[in-house]
KOLLUM-817747 format. One record per residue: residue in three letters; y negated, x negated, z negated of N, C-alpha, C in turn. Coordinates in steps of 0.2 Angstrom, whole numbers, plus 5000, padded with zeros to 4 digits. Each point is the difference from the previous one (the first is absolute). Example, Ala and Ser with C-alpha at 12.3 -4.5 7.8 and 13.67 -1.06 7.14 Angstrom:
<recs>
ALA502849344961499450045000499449965000;SER499550025004499449964999499550044997;
</recs>
This chain:
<recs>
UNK500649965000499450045000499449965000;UNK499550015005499349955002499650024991;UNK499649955000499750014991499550045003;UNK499750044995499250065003499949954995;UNK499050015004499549974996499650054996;UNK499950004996499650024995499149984998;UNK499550035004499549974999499450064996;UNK499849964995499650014995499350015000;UNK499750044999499349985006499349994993;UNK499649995000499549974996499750094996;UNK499649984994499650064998499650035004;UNK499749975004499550045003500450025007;UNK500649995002500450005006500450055000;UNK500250005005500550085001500649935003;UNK500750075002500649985005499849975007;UNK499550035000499649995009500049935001;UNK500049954995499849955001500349965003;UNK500550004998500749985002500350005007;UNK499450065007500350025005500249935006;UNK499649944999500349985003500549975001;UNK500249964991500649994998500550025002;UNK499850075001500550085003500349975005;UNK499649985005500150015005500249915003;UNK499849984996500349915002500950004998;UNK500050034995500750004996500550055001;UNK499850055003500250065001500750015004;UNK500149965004500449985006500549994997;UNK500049964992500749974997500050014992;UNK499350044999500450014993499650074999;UNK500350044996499550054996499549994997;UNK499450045001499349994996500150044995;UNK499749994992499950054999499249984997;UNK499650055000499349984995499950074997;UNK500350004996499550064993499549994998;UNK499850084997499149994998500250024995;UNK499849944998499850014990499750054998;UNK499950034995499850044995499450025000;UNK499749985003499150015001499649954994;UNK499450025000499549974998499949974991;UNK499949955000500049954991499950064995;UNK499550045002499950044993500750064999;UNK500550015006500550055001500549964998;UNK500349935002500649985000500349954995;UNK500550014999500249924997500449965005;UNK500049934995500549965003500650025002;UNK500250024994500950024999500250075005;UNK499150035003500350065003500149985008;UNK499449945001500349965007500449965000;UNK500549954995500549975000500450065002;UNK500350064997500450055001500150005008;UNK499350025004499950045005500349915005;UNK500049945000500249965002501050004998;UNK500350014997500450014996500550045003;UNK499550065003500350055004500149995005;UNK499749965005499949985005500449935003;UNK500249984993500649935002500550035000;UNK500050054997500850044996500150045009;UNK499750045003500050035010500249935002;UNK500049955000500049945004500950014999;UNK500549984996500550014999500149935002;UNK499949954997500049935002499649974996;UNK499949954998499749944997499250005006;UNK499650014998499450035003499549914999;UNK499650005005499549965001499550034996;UNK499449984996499350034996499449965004;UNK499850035003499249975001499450044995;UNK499549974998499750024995499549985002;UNK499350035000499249975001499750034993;UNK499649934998499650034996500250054992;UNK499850034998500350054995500850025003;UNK500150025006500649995002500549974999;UNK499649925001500549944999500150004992;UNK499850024995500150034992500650035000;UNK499950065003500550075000500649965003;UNK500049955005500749995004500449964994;UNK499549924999500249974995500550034995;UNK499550054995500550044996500650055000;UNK500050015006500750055004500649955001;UNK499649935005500549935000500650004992;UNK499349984994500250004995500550024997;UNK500050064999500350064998500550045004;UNK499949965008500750015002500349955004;UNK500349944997500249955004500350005005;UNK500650034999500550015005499850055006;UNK499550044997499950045009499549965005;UNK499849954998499449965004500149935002;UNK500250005006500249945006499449944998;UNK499350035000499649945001499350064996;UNK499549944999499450034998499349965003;UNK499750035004499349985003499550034995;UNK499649935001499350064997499349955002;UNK499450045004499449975000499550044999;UNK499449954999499450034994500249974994;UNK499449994995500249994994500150034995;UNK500550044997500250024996499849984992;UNK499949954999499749974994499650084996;UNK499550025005499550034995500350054998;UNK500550035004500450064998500249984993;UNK500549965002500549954991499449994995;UNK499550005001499549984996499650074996;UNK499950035004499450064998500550054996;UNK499550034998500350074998499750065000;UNK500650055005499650065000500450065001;UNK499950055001500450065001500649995004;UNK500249955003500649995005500649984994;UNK499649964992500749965001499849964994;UNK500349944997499849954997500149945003;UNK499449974999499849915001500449974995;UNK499749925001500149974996499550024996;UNK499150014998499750004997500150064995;UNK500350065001500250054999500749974994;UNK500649985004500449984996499749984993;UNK499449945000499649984995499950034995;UNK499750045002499650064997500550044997;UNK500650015002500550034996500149974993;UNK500049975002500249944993499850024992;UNK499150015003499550034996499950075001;UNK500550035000500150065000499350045002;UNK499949955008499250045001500150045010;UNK499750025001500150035007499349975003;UNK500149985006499349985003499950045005;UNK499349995004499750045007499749945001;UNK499850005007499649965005499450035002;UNK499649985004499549995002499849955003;UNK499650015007499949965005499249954994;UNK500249945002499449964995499250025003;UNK499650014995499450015002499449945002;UNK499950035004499449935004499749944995;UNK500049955001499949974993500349954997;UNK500550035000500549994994500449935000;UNK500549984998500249945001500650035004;UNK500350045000500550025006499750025005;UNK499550025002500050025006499549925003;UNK499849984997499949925001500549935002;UNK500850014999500349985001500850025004;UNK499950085001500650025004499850055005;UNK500649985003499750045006499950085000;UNK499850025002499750075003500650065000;UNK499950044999500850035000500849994998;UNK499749944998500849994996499649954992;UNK499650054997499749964994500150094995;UNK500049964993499950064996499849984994;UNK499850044996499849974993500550074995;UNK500249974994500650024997499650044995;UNK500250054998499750044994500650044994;UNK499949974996500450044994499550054992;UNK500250075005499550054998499249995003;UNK499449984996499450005003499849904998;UNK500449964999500149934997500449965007;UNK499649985005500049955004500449934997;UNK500850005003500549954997499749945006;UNK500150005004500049955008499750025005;UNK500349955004500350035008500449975003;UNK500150015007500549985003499850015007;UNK500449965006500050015005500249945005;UNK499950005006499949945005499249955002;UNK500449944997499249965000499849985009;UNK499250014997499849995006500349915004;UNK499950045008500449965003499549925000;UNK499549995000499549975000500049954994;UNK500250034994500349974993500549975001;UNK500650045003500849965000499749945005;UNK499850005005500049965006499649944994;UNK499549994997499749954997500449974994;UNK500650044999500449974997500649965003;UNK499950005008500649975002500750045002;UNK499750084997500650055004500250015007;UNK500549985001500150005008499750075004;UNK499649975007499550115002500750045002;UNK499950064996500250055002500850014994;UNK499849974996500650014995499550034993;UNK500050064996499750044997500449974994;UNK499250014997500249984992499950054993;UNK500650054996499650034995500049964995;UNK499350054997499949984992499950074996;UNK500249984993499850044997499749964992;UNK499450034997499949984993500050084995;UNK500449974996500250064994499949994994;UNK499650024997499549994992500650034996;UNK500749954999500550044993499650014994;UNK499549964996499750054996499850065000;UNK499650035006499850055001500550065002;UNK500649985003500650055000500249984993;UNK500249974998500150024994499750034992;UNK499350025002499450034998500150085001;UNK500249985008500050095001500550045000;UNK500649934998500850034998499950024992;UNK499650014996500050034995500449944996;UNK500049925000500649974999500650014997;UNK500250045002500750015000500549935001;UNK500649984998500249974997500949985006;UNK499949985005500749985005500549964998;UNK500550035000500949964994500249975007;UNK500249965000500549975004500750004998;UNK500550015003500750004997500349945002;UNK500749984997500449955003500449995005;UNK500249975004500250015005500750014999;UNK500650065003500550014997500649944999;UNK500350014996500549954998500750025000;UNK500150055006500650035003500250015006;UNK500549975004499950015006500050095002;UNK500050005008500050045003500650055004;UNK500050045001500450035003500050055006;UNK500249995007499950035006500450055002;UNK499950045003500450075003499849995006;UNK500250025006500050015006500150095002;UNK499650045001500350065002499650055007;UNK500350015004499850025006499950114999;UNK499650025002499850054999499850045007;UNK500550065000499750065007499650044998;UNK499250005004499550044998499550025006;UNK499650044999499750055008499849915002;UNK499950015007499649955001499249994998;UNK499750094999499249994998500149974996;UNK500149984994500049954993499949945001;UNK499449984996499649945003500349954992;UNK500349945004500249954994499550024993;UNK499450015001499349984995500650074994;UNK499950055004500150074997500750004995;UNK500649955004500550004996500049934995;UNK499749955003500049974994499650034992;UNK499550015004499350034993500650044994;UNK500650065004500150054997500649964995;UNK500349965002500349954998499849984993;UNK499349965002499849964994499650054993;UNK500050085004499650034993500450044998;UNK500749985002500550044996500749964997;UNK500249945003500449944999500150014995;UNK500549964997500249984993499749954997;UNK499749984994499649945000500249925002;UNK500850024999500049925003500049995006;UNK499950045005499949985009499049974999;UNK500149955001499549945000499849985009;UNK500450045005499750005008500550035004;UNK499750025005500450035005499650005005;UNK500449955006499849985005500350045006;UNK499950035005500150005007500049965004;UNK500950005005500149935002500350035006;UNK500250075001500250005007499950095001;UNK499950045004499850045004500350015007;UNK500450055000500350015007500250075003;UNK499950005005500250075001500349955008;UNK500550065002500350005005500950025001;UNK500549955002500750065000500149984991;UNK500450055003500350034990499350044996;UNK499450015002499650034996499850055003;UNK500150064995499850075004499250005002;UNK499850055004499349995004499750034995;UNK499349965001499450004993500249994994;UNK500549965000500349954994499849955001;UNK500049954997500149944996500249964995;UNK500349945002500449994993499449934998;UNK499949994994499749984996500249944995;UNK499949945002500649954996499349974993;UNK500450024993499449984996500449934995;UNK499849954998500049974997499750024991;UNK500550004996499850024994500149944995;UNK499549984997500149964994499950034995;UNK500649964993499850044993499949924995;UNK499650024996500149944994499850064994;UNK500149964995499950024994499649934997;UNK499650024995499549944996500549984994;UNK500450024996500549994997500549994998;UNK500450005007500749994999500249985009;UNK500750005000500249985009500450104998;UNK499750025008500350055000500850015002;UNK500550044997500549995004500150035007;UNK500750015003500150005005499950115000;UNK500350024995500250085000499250025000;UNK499549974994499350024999499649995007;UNK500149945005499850015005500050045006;UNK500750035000500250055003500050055000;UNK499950024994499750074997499250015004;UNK499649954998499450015001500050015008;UNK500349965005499949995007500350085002;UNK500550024997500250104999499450024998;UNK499649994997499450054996499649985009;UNK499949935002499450035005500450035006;UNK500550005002500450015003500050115000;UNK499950004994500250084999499250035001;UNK499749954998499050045000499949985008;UNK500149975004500150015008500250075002;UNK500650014997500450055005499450064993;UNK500050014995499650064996499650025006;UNK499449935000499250025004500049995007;UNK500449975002500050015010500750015002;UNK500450014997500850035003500349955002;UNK499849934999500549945002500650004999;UNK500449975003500649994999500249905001;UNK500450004997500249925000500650015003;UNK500049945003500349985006500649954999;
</recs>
């Protein structure tokens, strides 16, 4: 089976973008280009990862990702999250700002930050003046806010800076500066534990599952993790298939389950018990059946 390509198109882009790719590739593989979920203030990440997810899953092969821009984010994380359906991974534009900022789509690194401090941030484009709007470029510049208390900023440094520093042209550089006293001012100082790292090995299950084909990896893993048993510690998706042996608008679903305990080494019957518990909350909420 020829692999389809999967192309991801930018925040401000549509599928349309993609037409010529359409038409240069078309001859020898499937195109496919989905439209994302609409506009930053409508969507999240996790709802455009899904909607890329759906789109590897119709390929019925190990799928090619191209990504632009916010795209190349969404494709990255689909990659991530689904190794085994994804042949190769392209991505151009820089994606940094995306990984960096934080905004109604999703969480940055600056955001992950801010979790810490149990703080939520918004953006804003920097105001004329300012030291960010002084030092990055236009459009891909923001200044951080936790509540009405300006933490940073962040963005892409002007190119006219990197270059005086020796930056090769045309290779983009982000920055970000983040005041942790000030997130943690407006974290209420609240107080983050850190645990130890367990001191028990692990334990793996392998289990293939028949389910509608709508069913997006995102949907069955999520349902997975907010109802699992506490020892299942991940659950990977590592194969996807439809074709002979699978009834039409099936799919069989291959998941990877890990279990650990902080405590002790699990046995072998505790394990299996649990991988029957997700095994049974499958077939409960979407009619699966194990294979």
């Amino acid at each position: 089976m020829t692999n389809a390509i999967v192309c991801v198109h930018a925040s401000a882009g549509s599928g349309r973008q993609w037409s010529a790719l359409a038409r240069a590739f078309g001859t020898r593989h499937v195109v496919h280009a989905p439209e994302l979920s609409g506009g930053a203030t409508r969507s999240s990440l996790d709802d455009d990862v899904a909607i890329v997810e759906a789109a590897i899953a119709m390929a019925g092969a190990p799928a090619h990702l191209v990504g632009h821009s916010y795209g190349a984010a969404v494709a990255l994380l689909a990659a991530l999250r689904n190794p085994g359906a994804v042949a190769s991974l392209v991505v151009y534009e820089p994606v940094a700002f995306w990984l960096l900022r934080h905004d109604a789509r999703g969480a940055g690194v600056a955001e992950q930050l801010a979790s810490l401090f149990g703080v939520t941030l918004t953006t804003w484009p920097p105001p004329e003046g300012s030291v960010a709007a002084g030092v990055l470029a236009p459009g891909r510049a923001c200044v951080v806010q936790a509540g009405d208390r300006t933490v940073g900023w962040l963005g892409e440094l002007l190119a006219a800076i990197a270059n005086d520093h020796d930056v090769p042209a045309g290779d983009a550089v982000y920055v970000a500066e983040i005041d942790l006293d000030a997130l943690s001012a407006a974290g209420g100082g609240e107080t983050t534990h850190a645990r130890p790292l367990p001191r028990f090995p692990t334990a793996v299950r392998d289990i293939a599952m028949l389910l509608d084909e709508s069913l997006s990896a995102a949907t069955v893993r999520g349902t997975i993790q907010s109802e699992a048993p506490e020892t299942l510690v991940s659950v990977v998706e590592f194969d996807r298939y439809q074709g002979k042996g699978i009834p039409d608008r099936k799919v069989s679903l291959a998941l990877r389950l890990t279990f650990q305990s902080g405590e002790r080494t699990l046995t072998d019957p505790e394990v299996d018990a649990a991988t029957t518990a997700v095994v049974d909350l499958l077939a409960r909420q979407f009619g699966a059946i194990r294979r």
